[in-house]
N, CA, C and O atoms as a GROMACS GRO file, in nm:
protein
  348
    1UNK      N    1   0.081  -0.119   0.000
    1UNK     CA    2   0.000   0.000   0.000
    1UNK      C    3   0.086   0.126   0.000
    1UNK      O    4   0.041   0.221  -0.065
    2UNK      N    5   0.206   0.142   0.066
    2UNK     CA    6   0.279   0.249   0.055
    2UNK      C    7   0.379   0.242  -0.033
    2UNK      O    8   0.486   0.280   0.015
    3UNK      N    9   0.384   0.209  -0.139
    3UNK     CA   10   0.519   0.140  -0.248
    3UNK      C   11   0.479   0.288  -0.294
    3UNK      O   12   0.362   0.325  -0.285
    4UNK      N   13   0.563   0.356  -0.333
    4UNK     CA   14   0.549   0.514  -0.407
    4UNK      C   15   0.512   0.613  -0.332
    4UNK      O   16   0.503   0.723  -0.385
    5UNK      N   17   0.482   0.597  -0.186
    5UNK     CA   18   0.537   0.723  -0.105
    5UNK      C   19   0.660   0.735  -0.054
    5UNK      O   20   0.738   0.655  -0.002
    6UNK      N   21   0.665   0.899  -0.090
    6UNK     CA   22   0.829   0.896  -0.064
    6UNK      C   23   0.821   0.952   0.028
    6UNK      O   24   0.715   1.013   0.045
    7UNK      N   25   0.950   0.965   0.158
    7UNK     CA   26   0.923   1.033   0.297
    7UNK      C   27   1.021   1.182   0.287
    7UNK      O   28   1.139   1.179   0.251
    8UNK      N   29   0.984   1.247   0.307
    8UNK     CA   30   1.066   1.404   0.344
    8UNK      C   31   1.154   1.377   0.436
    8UNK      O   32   1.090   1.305   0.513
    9UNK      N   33   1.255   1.389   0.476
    9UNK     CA   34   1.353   1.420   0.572
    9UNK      C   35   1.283   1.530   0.669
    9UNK      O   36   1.232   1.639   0.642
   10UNK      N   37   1.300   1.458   0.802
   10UNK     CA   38   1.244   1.565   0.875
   10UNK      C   39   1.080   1.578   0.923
   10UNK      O   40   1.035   1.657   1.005
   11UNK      N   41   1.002   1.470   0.841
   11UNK     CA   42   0.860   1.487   0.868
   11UNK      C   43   0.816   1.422   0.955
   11UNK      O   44   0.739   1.451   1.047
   12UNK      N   45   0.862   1.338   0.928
   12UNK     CA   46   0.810   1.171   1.018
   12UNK      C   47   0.686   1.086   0.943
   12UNK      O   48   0.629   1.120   0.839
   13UNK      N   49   0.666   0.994   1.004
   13UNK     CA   50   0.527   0.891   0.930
   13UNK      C   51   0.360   0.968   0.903
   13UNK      O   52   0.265   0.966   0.824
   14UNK      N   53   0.401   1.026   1.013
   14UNK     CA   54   0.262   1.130   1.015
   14UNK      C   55   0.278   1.167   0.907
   14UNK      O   56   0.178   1.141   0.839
   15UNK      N   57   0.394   1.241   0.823
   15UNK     CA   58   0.311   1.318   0.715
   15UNK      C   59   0.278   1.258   0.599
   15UNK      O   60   0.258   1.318   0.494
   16UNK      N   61   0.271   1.109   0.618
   16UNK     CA   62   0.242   0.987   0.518
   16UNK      C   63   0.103   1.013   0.453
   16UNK      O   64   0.099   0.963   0.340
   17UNK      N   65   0.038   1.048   0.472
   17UNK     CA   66  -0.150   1.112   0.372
   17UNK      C   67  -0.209   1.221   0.471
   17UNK      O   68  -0.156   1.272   0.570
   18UNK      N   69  -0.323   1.239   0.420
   18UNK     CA   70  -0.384   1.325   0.505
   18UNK      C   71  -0.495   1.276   0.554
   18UNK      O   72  -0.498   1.163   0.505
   19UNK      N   73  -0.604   1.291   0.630
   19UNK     CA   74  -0.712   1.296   0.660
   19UNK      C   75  -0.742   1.198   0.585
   19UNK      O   76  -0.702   1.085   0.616
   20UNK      N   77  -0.832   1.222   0.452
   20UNK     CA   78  -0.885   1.217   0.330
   20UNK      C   79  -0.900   1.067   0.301
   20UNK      O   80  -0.996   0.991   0.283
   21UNK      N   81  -0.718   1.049   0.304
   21UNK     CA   82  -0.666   0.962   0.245
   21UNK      C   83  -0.645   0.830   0.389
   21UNK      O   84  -0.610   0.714   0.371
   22UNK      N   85  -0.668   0.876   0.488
   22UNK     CA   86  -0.700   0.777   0.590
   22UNK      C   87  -0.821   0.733   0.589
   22UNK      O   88  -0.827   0.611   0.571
   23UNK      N   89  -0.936   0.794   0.603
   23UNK     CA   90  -1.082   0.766   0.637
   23UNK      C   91  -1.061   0.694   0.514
   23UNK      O   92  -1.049   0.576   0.546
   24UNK      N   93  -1.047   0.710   0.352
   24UNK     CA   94  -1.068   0.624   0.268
   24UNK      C   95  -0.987   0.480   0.300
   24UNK      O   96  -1.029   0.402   0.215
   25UNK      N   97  -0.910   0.425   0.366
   25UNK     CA   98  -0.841   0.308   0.367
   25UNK      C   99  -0.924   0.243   0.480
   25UNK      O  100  -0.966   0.128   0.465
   26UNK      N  101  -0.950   0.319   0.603
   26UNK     CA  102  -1.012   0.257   0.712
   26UNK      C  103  -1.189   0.189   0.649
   26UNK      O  104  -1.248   0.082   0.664
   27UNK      N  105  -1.224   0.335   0.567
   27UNK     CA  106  -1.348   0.279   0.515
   27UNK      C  107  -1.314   0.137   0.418
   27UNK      O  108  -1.410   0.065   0.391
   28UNK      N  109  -1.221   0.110   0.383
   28UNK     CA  110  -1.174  -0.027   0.288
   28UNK      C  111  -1.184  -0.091   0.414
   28UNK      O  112  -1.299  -0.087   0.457
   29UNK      N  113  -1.090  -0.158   0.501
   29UNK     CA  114  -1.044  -0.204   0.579
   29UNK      C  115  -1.198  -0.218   0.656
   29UNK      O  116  -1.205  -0.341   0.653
   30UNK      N  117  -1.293  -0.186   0.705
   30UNK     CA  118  -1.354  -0.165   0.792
   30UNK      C  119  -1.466  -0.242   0.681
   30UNK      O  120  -1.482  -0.361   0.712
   31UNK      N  121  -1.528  -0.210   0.589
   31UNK     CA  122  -1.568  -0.292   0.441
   31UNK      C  123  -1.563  -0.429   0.408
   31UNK      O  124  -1.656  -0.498   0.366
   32UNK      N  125  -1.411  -0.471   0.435
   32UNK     CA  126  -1.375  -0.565   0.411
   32UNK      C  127  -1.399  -0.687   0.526
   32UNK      O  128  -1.426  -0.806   0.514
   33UNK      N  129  -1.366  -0.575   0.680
   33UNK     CA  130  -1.388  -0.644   0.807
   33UNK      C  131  -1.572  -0.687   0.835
   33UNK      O  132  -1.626  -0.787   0.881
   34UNK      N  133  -1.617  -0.575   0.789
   34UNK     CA  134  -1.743  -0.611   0.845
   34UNK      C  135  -1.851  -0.599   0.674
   34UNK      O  136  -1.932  -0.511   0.644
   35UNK      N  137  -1.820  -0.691   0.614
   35UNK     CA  138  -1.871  -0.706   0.491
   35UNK      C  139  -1.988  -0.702   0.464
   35UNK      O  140  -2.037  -0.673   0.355
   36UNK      N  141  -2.059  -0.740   0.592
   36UNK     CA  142  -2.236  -0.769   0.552
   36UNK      C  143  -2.288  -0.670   0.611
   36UNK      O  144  -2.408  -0.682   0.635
   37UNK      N  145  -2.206  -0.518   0.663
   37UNK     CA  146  -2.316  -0.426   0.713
   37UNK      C  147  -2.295  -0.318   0.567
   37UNK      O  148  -2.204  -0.308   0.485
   38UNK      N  149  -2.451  -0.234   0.587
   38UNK     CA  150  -2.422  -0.116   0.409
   38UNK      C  151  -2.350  -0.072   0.427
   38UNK      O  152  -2.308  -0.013   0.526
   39UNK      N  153  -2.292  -0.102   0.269
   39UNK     CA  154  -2.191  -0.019   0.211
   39UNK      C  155  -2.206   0.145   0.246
   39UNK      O  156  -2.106   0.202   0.288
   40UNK      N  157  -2.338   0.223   0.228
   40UNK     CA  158  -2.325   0.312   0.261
   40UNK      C  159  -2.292   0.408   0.401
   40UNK      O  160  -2.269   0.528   0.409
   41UNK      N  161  -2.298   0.317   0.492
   41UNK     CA  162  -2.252   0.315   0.682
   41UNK      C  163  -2.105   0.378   0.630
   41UNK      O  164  -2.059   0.485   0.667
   42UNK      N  165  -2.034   0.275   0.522
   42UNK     CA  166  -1.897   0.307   0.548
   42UNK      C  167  -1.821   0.335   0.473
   42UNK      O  168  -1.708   0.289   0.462
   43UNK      N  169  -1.893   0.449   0.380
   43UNK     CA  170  -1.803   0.513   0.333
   43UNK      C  171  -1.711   0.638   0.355
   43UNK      O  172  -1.714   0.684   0.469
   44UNK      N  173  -1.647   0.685   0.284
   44UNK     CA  174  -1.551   0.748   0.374
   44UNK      C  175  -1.626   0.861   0.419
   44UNK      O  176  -1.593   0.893   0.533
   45UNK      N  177  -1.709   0.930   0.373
   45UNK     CA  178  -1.790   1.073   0.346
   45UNK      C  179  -1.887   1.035   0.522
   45UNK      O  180  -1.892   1.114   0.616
   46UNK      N  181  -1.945   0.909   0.516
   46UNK     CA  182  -2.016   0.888   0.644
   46UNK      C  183  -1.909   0.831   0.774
   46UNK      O  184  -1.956   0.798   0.883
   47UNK      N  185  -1.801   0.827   0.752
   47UNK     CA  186  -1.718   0.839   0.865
   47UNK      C  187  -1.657   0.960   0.918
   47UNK      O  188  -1.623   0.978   1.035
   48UNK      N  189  -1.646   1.057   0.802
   48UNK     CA  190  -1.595   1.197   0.847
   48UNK      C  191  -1.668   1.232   0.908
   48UNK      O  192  -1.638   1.308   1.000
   49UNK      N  193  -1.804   1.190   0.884
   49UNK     CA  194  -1.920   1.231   0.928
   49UNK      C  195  -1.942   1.209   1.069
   49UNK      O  196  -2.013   1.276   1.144
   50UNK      N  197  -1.890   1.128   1.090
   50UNK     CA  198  -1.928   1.044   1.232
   50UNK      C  199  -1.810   1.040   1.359
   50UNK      O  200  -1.818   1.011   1.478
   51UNK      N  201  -1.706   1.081   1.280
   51UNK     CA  202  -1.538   1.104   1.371
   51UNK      C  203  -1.580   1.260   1.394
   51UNK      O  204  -1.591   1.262   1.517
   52UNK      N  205  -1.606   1.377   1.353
   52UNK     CA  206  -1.664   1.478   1.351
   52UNK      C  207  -1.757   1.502   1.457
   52UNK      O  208  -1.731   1.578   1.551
   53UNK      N  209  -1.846   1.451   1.446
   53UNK     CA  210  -1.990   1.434   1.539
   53UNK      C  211  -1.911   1.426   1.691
   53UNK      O  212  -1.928   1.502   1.786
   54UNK      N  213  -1.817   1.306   1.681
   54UNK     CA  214  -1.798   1.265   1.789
   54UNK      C  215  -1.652   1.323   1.868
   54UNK      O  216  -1.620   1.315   1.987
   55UNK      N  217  -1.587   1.377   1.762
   55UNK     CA  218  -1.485   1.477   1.875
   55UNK      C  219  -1.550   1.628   1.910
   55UNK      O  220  -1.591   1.721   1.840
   56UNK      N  221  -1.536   1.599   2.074
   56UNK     CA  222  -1.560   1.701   2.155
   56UNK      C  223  -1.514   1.817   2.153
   56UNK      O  224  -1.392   1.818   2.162
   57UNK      N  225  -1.584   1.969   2.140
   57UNK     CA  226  -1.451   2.064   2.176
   57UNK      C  227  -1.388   2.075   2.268
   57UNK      O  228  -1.288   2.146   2.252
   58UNK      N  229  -1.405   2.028   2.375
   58UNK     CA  230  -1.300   2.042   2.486
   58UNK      C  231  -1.178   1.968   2.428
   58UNK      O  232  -1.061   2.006   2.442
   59UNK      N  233  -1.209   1.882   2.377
   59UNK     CA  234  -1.054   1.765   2.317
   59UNK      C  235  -0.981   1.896   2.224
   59UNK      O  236  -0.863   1.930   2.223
   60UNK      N  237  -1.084   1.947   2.158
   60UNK     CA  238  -1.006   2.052   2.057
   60UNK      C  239  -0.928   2.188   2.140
   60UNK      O  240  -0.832   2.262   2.120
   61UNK      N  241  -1.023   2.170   2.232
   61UNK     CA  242  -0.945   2.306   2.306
   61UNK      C  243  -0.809   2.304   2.396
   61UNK      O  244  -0.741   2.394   2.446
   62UNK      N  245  -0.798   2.141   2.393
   62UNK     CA  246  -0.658   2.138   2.405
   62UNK      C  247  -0.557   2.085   2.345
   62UNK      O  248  -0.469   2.017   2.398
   63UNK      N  249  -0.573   2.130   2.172
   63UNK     CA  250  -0.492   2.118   2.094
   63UNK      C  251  -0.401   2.222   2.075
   63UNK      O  252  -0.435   2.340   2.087
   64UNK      N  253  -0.275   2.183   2.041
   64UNK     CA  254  -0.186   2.306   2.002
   64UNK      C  255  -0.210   2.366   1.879
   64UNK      O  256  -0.131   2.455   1.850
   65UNK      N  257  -0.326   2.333   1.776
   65UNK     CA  258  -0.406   2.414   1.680
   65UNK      C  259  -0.517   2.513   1.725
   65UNK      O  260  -0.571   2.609   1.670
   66UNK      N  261  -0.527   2.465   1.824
   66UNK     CA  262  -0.678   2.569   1.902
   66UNK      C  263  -0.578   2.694   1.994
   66UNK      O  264  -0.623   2.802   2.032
   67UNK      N  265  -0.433   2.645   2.015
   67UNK     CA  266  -0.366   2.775   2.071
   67UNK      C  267  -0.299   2.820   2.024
   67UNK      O  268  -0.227   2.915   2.056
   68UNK      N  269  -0.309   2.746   1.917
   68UNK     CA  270  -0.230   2.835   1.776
   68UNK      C  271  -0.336   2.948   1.711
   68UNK      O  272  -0.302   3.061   1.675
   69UNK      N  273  -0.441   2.905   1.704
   69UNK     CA  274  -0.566   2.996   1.629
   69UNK      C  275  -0.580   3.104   1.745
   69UNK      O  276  -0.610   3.216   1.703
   70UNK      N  277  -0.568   3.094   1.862
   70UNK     CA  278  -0.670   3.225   1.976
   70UNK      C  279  -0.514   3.270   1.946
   70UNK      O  280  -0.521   3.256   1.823
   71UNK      N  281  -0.393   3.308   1.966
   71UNK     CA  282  -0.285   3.385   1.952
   71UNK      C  283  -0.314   3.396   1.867
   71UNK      O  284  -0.420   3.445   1.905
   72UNK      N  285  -0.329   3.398   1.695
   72UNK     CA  286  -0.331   3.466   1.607
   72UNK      C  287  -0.464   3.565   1.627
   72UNK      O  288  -0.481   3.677   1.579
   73UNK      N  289  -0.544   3.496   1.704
   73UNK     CA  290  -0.699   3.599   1.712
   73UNK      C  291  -0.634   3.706   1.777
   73UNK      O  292  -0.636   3.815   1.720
   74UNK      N  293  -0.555   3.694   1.926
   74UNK     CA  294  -0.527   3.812   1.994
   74UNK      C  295  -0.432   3.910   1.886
   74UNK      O  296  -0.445   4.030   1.912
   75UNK      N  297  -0.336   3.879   1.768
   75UNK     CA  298  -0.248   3.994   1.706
   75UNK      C  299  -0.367   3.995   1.596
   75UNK      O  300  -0.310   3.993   1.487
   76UNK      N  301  -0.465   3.996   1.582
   76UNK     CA  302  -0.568   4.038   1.509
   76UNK      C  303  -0.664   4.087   1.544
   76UNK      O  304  -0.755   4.078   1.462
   77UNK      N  305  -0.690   4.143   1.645
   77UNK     CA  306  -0.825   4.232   1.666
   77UNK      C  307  -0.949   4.284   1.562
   77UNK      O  308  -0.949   4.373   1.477
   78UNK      N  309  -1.015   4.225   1.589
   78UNK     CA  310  -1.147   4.245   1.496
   78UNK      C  311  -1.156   4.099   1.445
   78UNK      O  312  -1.265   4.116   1.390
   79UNK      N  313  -1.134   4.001   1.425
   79UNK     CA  314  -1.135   3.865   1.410
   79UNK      C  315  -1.164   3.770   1.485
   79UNK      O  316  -1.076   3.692   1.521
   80UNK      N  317  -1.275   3.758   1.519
   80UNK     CA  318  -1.288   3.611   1.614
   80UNK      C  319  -1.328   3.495   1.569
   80UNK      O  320  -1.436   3.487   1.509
   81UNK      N  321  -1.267   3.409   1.586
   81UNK     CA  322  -1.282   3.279   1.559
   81UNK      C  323  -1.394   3.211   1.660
   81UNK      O  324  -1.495   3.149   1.627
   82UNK      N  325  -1.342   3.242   1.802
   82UNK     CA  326  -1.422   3.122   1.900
   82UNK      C  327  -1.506   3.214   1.978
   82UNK      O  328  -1.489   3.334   1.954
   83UNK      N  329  -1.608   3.177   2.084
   83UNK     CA  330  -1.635   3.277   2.158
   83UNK      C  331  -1.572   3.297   2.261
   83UNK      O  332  -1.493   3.205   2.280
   84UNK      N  333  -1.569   3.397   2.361
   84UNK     CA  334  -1.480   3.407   2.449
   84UNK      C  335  -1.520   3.346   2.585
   84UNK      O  336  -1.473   3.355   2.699
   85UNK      N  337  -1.608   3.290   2.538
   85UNK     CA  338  -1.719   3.243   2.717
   85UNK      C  339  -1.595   3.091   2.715
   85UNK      O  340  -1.595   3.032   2.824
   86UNK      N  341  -1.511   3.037   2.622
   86UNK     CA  342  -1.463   2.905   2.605
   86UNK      C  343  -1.351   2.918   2.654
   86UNK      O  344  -1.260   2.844   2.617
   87UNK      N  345  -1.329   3.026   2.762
   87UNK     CA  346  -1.182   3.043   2.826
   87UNK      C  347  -1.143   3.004   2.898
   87UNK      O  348  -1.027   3.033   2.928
   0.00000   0.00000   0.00000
């Protein structure tokens, strides 16, 4: 499955696909595992769907992307992203 990705120096495995390109393999894999439930449960479009649903913002609010975004909000004034009651 990975024959023709090439790795960057410096990235690590993580930067092996994106998103996109995960939910589509798990939706294979998960297809293949559980063959007799619909096809449409598991495709990739209804798993984004459903990994989405189910991460919390609190999980997000303690990502180093969620404190990466409010510092850029504070050197931007007039821009809000989140509300401020989430402090």
């Amino acid at each position: 499955m990975l024959r023709g990705v090439t790795w960057e120096p410096g990235l690590g495995g993580r930067s092996a696909c994106c998103g996109h390109d995960l939910l589509a393999v798990l939706s294979l894999a998960l297809h293949k595992v559980l063959g007799t439930h619909s096809s449409g449960e598991l495709r990739p479009e209804m798993l984004q769907k459903s990994l989405r649903l189910a991460y919390e913002y609190r999980y997000f609010m303690k990502t180093q992307l969620y404190q990466r975004l409010r510092l850029w909000e504070q050197h931007h004034p007039g821009f809000t992203l989140f509300p401020p009651a989430d402090e």
